[in-house]
PyMOL Python script that loads the backbone (N, CA, C, O; Angstrom):
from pymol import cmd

cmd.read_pdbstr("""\
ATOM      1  N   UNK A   1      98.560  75.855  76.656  1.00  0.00           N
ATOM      2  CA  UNK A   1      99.867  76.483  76.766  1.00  0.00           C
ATOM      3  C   UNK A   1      99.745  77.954  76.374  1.00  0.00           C
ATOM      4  O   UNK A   1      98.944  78.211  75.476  1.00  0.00           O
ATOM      5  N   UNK A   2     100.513  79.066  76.990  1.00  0.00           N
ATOM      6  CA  UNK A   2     100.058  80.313  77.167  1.00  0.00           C
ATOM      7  C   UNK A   2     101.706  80.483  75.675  1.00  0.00           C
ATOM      8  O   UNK A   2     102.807  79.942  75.567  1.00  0.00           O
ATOM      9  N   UNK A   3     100.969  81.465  74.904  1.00  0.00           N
ATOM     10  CA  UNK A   3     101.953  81.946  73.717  1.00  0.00           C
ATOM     11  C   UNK A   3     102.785  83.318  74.465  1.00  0.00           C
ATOM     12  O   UNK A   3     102.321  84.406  74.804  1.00  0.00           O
ATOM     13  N   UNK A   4     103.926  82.884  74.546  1.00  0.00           N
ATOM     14  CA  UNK A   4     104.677  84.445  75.148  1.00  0.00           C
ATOM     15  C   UNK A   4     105.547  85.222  74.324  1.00  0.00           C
ATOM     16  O   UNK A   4     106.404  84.463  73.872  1.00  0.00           O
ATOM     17  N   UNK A   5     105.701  86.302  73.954  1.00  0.00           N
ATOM     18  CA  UNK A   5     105.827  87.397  73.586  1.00  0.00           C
ATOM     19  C   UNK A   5     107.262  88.073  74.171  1.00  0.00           C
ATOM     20  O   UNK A   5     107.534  88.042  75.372  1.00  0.00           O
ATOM     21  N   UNK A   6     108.371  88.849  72.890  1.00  0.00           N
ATOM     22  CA  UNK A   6     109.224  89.682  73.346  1.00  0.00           C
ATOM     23  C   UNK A   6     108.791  90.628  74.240  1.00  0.00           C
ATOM     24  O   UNK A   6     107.622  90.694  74.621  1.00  0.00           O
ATOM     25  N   UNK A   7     109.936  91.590  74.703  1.00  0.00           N
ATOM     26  CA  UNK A   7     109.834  92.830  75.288  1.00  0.00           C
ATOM     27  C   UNK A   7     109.206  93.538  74.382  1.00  0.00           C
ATOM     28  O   UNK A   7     108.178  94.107  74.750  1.00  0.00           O
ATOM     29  N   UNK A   8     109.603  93.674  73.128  1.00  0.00           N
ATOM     30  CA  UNK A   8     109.421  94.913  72.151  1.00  0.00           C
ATOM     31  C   UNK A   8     108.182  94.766  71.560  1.00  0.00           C
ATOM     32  O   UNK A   8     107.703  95.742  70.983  1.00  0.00           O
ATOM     33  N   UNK A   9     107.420  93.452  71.609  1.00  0.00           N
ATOM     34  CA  UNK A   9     106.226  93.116  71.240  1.00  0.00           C
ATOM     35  C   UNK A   9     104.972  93.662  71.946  1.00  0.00           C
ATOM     36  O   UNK A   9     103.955  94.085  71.397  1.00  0.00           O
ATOM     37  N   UNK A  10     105.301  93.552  73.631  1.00  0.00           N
ATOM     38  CA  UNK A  10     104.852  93.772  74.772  1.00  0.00           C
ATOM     39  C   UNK A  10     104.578  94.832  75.182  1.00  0.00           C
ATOM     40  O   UNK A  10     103.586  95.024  75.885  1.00  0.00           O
ATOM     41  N   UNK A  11     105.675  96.051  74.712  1.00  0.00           N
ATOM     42  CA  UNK A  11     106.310  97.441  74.971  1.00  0.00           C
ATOM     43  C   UNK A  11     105.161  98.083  74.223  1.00  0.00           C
ATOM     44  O   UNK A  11     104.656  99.122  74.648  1.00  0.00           O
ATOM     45  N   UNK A  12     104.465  97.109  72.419  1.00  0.00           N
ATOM     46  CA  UNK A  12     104.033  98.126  71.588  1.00  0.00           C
ATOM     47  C   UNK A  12     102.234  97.668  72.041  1.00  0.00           C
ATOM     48  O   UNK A  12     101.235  98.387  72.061  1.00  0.00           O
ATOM     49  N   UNK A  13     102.347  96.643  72.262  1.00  0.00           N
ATOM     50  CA  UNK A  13     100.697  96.004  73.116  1.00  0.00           C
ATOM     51  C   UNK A  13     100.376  97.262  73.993  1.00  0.00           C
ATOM     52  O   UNK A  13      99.427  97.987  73.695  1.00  0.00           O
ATOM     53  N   UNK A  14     101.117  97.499  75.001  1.00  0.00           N
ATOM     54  CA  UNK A  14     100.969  98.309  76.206  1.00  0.00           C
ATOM     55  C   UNK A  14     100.892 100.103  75.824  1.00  0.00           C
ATOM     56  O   UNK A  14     100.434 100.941  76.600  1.00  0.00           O
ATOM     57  N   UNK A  15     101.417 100.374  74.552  1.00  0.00           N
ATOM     58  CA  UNK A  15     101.613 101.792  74.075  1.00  0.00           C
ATOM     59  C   UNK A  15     102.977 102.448  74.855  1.00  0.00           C
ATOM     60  O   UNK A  15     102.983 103.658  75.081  1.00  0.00           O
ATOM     61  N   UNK A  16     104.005 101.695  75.212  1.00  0.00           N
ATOM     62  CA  UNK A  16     104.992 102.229  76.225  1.00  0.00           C
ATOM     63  C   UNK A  16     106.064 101.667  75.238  1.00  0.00           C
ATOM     64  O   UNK A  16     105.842 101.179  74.130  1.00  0.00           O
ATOM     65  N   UNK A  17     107.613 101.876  76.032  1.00  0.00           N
ATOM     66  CA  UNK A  17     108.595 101.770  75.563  1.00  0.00           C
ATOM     67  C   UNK A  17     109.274 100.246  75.626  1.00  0.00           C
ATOM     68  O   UNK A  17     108.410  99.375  75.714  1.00  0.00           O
ATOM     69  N   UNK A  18     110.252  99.889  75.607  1.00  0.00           N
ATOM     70  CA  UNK A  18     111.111  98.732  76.056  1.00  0.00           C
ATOM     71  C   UNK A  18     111.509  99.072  76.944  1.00  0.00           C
ATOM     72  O   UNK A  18     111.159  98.503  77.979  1.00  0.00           O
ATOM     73  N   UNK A  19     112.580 100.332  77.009  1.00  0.00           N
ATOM     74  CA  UNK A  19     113.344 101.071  78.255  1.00  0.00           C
ATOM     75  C   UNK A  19     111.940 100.841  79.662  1.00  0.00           C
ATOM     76  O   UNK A  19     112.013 100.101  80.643  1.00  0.00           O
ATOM     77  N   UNK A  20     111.288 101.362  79.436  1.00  0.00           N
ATOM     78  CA  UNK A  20     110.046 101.028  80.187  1.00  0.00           C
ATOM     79  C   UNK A  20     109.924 100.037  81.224  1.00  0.00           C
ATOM     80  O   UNK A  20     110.150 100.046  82.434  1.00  0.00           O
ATOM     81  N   UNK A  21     109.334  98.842  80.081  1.00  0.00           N
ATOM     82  CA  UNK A  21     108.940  97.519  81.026  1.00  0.00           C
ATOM     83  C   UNK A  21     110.656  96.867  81.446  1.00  0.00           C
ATOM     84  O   UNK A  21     110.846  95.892  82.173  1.00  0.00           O
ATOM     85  N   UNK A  22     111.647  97.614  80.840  1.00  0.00           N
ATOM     86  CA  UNK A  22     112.902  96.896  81.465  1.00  0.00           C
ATOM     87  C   UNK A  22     112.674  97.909  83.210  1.00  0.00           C
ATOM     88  O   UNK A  22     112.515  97.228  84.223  1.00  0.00           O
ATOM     89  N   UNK A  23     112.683  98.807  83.281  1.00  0.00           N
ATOM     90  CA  UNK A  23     112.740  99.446  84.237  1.00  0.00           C
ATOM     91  C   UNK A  23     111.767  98.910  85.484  1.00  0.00           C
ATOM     92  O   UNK A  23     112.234  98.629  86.588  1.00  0.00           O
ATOM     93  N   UNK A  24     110.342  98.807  85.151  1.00  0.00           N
ATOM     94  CA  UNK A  24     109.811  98.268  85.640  1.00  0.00           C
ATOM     95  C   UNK A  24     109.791  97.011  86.171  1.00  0.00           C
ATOM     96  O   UNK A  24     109.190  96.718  87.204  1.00  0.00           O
ATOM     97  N   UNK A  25     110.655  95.989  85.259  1.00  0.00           N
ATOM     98  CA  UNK A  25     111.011  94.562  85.857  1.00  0.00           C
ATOM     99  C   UNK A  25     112.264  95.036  86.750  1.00  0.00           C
ATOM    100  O   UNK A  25     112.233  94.353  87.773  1.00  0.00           O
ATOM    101  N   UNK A  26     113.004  95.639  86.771  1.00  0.00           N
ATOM    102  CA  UNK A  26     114.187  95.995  87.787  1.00  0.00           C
ATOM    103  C   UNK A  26     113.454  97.000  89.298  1.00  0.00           C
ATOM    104  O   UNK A  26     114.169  97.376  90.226  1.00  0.00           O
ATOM    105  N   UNK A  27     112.108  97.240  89.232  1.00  0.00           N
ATOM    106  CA  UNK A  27     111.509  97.767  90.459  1.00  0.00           C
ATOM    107  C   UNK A  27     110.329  96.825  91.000  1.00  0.00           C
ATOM    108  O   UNK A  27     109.536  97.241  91.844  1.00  0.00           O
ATOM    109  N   UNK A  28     110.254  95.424  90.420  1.00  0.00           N
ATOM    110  CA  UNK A  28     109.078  94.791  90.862  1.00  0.00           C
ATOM    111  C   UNK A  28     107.800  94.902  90.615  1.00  0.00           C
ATOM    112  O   UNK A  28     106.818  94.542  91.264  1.00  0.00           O
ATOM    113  N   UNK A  29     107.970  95.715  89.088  1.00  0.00           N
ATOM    114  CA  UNK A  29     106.657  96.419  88.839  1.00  0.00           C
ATOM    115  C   UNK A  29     106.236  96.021  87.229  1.00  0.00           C
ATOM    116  O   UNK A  29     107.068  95.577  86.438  1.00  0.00           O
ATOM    117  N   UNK A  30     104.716  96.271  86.859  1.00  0.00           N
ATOM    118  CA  UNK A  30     104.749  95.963  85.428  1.00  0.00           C
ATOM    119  C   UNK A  30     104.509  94.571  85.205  1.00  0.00           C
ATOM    120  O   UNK A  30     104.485  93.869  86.216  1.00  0.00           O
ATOM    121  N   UNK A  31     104.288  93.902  83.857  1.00  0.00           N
ATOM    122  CA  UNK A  31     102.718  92.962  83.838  1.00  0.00           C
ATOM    123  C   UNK A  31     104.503  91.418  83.960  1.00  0.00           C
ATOM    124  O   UNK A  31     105.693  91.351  83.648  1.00  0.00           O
ATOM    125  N   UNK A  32     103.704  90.795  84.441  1.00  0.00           N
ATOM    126  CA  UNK A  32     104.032  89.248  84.814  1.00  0.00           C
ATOM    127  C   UNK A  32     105.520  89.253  83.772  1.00  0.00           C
ATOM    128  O   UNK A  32     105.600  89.901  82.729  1.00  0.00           O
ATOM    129  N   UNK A  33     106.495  88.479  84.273  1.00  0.00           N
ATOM    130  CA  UNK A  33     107.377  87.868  82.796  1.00  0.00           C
ATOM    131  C   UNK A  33     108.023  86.826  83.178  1.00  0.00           C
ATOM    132  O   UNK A  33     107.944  86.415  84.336  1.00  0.00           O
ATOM    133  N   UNK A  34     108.767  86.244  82.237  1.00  0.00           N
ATOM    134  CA  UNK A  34     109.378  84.770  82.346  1.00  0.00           C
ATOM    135  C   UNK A  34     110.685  84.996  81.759  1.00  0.00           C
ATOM    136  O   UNK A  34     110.703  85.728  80.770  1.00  0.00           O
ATOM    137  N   UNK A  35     111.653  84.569  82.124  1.00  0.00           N
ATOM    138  CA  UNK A  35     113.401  84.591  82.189  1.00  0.00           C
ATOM    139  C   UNK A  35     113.598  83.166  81.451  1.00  0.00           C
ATOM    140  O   UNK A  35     113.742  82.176  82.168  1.00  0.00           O
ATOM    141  N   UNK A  36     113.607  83.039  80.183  1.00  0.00           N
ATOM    142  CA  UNK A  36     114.017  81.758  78.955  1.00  0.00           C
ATOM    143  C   UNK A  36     115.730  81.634  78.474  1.00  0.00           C
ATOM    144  O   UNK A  36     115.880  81.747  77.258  1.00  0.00           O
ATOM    145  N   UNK A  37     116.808  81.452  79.148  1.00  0.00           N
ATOM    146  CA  UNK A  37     117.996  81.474  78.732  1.00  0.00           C
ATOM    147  C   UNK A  37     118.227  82.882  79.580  1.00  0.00           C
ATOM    148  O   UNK A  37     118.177  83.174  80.775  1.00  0.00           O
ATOM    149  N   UNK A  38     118.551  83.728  78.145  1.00  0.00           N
ATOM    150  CA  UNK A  38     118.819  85.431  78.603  1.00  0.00           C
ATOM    151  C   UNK A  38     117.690  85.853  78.114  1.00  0.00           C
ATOM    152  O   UNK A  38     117.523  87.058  78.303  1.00  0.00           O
ATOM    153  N   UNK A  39     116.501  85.102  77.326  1.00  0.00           N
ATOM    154  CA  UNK A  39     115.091  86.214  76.678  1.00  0.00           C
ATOM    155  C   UNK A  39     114.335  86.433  78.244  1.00  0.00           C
ATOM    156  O   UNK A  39     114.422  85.810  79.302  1.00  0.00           O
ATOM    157  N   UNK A  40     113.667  87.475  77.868  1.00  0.00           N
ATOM    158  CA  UNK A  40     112.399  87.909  78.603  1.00  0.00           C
ATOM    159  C   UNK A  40     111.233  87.618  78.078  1.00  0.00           C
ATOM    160  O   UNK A  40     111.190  87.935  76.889  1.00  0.00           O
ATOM    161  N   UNK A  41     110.313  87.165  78.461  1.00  0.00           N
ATOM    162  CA  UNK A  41     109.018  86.617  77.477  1.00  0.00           C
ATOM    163  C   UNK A  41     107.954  87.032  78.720  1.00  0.00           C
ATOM    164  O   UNK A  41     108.059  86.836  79.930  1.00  0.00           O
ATOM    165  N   UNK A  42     106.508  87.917  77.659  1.00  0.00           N
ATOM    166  CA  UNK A  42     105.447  87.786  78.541  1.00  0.00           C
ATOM    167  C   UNK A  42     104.540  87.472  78.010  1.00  0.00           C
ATOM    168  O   UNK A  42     104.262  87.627  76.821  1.00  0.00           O
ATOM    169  N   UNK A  43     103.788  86.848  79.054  1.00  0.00           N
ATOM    170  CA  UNK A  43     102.176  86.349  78.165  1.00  0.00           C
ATOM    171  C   UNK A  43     101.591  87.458  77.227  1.00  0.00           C
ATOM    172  O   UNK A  43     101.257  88.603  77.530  1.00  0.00           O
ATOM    173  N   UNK A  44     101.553  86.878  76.103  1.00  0.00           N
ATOM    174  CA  UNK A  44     100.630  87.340  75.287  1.00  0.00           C
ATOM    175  C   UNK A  44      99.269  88.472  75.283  1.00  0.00           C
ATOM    176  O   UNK A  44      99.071  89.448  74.559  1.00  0.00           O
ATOM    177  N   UNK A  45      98.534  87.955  76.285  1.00  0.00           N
ATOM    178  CA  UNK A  45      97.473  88.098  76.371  1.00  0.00           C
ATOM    179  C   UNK A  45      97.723  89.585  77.714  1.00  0.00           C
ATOM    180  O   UNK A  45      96.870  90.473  77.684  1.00  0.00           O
ATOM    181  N   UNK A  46      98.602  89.675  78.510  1.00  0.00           N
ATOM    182  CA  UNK A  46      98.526  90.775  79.440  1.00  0.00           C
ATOM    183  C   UNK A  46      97.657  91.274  79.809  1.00  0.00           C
ATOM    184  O   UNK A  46      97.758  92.470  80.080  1.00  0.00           O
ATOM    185  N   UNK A  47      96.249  90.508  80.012  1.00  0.00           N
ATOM    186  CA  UNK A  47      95.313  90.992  80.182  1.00  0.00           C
ATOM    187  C   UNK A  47      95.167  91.262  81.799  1.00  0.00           C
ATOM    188  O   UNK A  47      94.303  92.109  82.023  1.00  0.00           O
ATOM    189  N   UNK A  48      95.737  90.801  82.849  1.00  0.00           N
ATOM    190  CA  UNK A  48      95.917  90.645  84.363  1.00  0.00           C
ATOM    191  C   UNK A  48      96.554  91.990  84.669  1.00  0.00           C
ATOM    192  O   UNK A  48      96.115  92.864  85.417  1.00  0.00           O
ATOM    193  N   UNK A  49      98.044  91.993  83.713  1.00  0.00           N
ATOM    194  CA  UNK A  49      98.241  93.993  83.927  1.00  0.00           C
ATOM    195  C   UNK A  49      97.734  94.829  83.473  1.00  0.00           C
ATOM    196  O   UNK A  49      97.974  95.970  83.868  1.00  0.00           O
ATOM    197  N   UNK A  50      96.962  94.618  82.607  1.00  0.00           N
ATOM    198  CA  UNK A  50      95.804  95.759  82.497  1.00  0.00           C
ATOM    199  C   UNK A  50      94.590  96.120  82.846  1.00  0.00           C
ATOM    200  O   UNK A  50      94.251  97.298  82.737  1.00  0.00           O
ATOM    201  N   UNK A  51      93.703  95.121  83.342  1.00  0.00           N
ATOM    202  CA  UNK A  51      93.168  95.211  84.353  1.00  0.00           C
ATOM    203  C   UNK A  51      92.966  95.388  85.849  1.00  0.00           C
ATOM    204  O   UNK A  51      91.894  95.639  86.399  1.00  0.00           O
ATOM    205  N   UNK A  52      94.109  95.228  86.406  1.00  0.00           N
ATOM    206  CA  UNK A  52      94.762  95.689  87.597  1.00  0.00           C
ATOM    207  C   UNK A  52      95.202  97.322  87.531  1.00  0.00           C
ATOM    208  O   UNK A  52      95.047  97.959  88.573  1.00  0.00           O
ATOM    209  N   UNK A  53      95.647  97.900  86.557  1.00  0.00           N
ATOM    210  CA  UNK A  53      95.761  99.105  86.277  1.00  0.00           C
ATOM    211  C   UNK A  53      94.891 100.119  85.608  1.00  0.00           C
ATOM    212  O   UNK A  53      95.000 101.345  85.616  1.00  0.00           O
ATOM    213  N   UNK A  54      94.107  99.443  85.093  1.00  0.00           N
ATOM    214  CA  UNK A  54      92.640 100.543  84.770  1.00  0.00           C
ATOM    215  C   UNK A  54      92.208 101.437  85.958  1.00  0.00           C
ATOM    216  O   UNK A  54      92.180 100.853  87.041  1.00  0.00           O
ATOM    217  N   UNK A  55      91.952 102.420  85.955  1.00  0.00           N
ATOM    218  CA  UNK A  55      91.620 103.665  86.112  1.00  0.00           C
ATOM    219  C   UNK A  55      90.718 104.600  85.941  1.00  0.00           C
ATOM    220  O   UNK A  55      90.947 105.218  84.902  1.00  0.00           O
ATOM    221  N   UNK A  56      89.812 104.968  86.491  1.00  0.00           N
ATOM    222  CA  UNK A  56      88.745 105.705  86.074  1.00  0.00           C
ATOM    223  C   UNK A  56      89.318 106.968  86.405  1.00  0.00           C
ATOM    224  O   UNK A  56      90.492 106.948  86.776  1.00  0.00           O
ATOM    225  N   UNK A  57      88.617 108.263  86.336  1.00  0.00           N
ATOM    226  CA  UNK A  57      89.787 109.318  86.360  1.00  0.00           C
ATOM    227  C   UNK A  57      89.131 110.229  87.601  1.00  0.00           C
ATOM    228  O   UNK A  57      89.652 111.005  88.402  1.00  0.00           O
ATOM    229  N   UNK A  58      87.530 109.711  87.364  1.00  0.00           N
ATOM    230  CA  UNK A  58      87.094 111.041  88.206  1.00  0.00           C
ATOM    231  C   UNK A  58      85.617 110.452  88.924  1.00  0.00           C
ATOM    232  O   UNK A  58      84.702 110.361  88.105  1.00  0.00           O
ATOM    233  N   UNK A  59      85.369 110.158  89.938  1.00  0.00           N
ATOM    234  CA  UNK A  59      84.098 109.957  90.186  1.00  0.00           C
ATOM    235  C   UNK A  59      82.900 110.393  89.391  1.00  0.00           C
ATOM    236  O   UNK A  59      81.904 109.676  89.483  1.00  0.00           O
ATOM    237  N   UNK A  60      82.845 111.404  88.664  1.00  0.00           N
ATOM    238  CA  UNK A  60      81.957 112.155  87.974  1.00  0.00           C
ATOM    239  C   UNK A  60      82.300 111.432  86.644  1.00  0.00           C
ATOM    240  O   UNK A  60      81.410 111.526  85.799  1.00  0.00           O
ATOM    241  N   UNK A  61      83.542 110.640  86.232  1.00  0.00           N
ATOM    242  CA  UNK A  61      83.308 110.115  84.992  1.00  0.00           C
ATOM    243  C   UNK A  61      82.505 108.316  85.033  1.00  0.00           C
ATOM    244  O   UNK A  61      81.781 107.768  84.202  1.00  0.00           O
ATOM    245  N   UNK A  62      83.048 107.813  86.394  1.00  0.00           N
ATOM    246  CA  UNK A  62      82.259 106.701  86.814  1.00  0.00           C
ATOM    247  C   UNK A  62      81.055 106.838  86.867  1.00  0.00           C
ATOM    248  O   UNK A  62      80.522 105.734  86.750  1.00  0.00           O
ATOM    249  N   UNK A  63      79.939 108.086  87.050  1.00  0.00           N
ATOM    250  CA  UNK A  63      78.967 108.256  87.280  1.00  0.00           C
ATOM    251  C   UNK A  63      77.989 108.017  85.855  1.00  0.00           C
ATOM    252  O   UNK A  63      77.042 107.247  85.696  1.00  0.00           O
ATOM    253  N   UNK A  64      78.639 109.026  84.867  1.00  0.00           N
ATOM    254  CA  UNK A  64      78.577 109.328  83.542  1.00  0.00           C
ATOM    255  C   UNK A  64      78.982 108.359  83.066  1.00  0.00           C
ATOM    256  O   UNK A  64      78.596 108.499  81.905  1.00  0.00           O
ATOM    257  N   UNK A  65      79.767 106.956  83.124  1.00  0.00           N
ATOM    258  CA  UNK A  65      79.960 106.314  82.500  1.00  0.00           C
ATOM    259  C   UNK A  65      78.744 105.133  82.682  1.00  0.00           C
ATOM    260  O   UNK A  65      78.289 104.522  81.716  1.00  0.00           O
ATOM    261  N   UNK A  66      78.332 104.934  83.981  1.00  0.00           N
ATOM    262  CA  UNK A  66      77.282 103.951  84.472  1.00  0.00           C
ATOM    263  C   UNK A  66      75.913 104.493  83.752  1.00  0.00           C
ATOM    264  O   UNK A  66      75.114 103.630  83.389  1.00  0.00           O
ATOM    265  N   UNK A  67      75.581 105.935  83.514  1.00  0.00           N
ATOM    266  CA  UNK A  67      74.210 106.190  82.908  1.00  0.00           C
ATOM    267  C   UNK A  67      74.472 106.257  81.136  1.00  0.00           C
ATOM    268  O   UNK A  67      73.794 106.638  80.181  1.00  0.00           O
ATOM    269  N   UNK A  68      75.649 105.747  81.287  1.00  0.00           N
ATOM    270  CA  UNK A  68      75.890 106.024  79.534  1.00  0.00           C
ATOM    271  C   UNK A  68      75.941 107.511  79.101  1.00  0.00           C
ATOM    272  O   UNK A  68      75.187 107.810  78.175  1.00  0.00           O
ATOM    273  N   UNK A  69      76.582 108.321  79.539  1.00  0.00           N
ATOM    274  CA  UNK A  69      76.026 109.735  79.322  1.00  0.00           C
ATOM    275  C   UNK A  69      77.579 109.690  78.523  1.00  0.00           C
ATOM    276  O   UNK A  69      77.179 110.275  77.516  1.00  0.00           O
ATOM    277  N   UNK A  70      78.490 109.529  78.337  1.00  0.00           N
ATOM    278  CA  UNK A  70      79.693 109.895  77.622  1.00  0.00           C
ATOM    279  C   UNK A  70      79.486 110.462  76.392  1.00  0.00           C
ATOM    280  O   UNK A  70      80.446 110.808  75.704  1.00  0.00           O
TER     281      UNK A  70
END
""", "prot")
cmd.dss("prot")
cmd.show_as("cartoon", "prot")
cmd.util.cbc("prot")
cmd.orient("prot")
């Protein structure tokens, strides 16, 4: 069974706001959630939206990052 988590719990996991991931659930966007009564609950673990959103910044840092040069 997956442990789920407030907004405000979620908001401080992610380094973002509440206003935030509310916004984002009203555009279809932003990590998975579940509708409990009136709560919002997300998995714990959010590891699926953050990996989907990782980012490298620059080909030249992918490069430098593969020879370990950082």
């Amino acid at each position: 069974m997956k442990k789920l988590i407030s907004t405000k719990e979620a908001a401080e996991m992610l380094g973002t706001t509440e206003g935030t991931l509310k916004s984002w659930r009203s555009r279809g966007m932003g990590p998975a959630w579940v509708k409990l009564g009136s709560a919002v609950r997300y998995d714990v673990e959010l590891l699926d939206f953050i990996k989907r959103n990782t980012r490298v910044p620059s080909v030249r840092a992918l490069v430098e990052d593969r020879r370990g040069a950082l």
